[in-house]
C-alpha positions in Angstrom: 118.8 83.9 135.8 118.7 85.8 138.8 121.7 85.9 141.1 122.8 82.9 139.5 126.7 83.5 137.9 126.5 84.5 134.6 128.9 83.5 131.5 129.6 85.9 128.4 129.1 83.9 124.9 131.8 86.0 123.5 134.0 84.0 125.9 132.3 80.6 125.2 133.0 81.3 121.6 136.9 81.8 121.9 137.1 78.9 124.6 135.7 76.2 121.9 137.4 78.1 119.2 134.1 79.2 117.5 132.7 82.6 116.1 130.1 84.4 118.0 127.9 84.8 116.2 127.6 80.8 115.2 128.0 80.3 119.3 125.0 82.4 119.6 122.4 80.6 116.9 123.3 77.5 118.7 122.3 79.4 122.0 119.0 79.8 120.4 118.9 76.5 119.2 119.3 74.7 122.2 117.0 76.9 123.6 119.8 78.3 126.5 118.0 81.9 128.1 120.0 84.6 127.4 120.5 88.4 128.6 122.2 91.1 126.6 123.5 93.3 129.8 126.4 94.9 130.0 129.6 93.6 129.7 132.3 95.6 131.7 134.5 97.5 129.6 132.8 100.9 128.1 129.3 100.7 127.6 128.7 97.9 125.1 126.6 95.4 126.2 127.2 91.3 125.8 125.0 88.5 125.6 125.3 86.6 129.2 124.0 83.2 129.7 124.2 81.1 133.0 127.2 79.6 134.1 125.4 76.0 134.0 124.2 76.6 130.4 127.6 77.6 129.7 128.8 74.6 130.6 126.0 72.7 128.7 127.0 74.3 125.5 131.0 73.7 125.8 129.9 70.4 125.9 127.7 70.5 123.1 130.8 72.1 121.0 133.0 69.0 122.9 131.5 66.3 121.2 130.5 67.7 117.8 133.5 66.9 115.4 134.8 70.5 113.8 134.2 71.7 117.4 136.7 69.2 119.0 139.3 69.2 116.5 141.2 71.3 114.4 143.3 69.7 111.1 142.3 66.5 112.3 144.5 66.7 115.5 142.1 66.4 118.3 142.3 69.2 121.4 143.1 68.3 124.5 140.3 69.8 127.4 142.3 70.8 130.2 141.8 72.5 133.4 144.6 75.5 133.9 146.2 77.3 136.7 147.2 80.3 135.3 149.5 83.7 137.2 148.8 86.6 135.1 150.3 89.2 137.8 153.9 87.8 138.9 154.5 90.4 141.4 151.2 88.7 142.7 152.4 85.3 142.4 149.7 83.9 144.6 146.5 85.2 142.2 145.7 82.6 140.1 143.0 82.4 137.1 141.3 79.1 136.8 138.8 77.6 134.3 138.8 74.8 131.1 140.2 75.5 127.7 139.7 73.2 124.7 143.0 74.6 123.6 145.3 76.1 126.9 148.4 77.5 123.9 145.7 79.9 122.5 144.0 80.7 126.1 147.4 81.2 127.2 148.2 83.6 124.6 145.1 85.6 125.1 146.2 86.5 129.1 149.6 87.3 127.4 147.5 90.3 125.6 146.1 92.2 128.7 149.4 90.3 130.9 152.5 89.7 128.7 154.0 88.2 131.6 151.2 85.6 132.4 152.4 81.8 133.0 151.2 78.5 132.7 151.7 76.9 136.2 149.8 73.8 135.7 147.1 71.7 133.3 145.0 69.0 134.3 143.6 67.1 131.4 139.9 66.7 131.4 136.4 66.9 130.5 134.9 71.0 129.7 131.6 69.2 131.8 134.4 69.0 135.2 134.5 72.8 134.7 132.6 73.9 137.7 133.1 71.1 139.8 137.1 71.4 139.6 135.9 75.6 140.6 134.5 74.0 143.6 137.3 72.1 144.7 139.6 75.5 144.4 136.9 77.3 145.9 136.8 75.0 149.2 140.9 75.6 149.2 141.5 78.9 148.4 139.8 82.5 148.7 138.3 83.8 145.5 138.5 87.1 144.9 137.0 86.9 141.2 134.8 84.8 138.9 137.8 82.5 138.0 140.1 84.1 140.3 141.5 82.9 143.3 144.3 83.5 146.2 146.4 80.1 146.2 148.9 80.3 149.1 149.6 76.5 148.4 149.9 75.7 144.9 150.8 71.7 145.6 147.9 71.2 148.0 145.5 72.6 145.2 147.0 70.9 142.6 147.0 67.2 144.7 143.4 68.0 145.4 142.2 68.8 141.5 144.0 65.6 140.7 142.4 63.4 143.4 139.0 65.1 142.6 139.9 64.1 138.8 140.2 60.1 139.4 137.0 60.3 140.9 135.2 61.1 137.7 134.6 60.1 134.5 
């Protein structure tokens, strides 16, 4: 895994709205590599797999039933543009969310004043190729952060890239 991107499966977990711990059997039974290294905050260390098994394994959860519905409503995958500094209102946080309300209110913990600016319906396998057409846009200055000076140009271009896929 290298100097690939790495993906946290604590993160995975909350994004398909699963626990850890069954997020990380199914790590081990799809056979995804894994590293426990550390995570950021203090000194605990996380479990880190690649950003392209991470994307396998949101689609796994995607198409299995109590992974892509909840009551018997089924979630909407969207892509999400979201400001969680607003006297920075041009750094943006990107990425998929099986359920963008409860992604939403998890920025509003570490950013109460974090806003939805838009959502793009769509598949959790467009993940990083809707990254990609941000990233050829705007600057990035983290793993799903980004400078967006024009928030229409970026927005046209995800939903151009979007009726170009399946």
């Amino acid at each position: 895994m290298g100097n690939h991107k790495m993906a946290m499966v604590s993160t995975v977990a909350e994004e398909v709205g699963r626990d850890r711990s069954s997020v990380l059997k199914t790590v081990k039974r799809m056979g995804l590599k894994s590293q426990l290294l550390h995570g950021g905050a203090g000194h605990q260390k996380s479990v880190f797999i690649s950003d392209e098994d991470a994307v396998s394994l949101k689609a796994h959860y995607a198409t299995t039933s109590k992974g892509n519905s909840e009551g018997g409503v089924t979630r909407q995958c969207v892509f999400y543009m979201v400001n969680i500094m607003p006297n920075q209102p041009d750094k943006v946080t990107c990425g998929v969310s099986l359920d963008i309300t409860r992604r939403l209110r998890e920025y509003k913990t570490a950013w109460p004043e974090a806003t939805l600016l838009e959502s793009f319906p769509c598949k959790i396998s467009h993940e990083v190729f809707l990254l990609d057409v941000v990233k050829g846009l705007c600057d990035q200055v983290g793993p799903e952060h980004f400078i967006i000076v024009n928030q229409k140009e970026v927005a046209e271009a995800i939903t151009k890239a979007l009726s170009c896929v399946v």
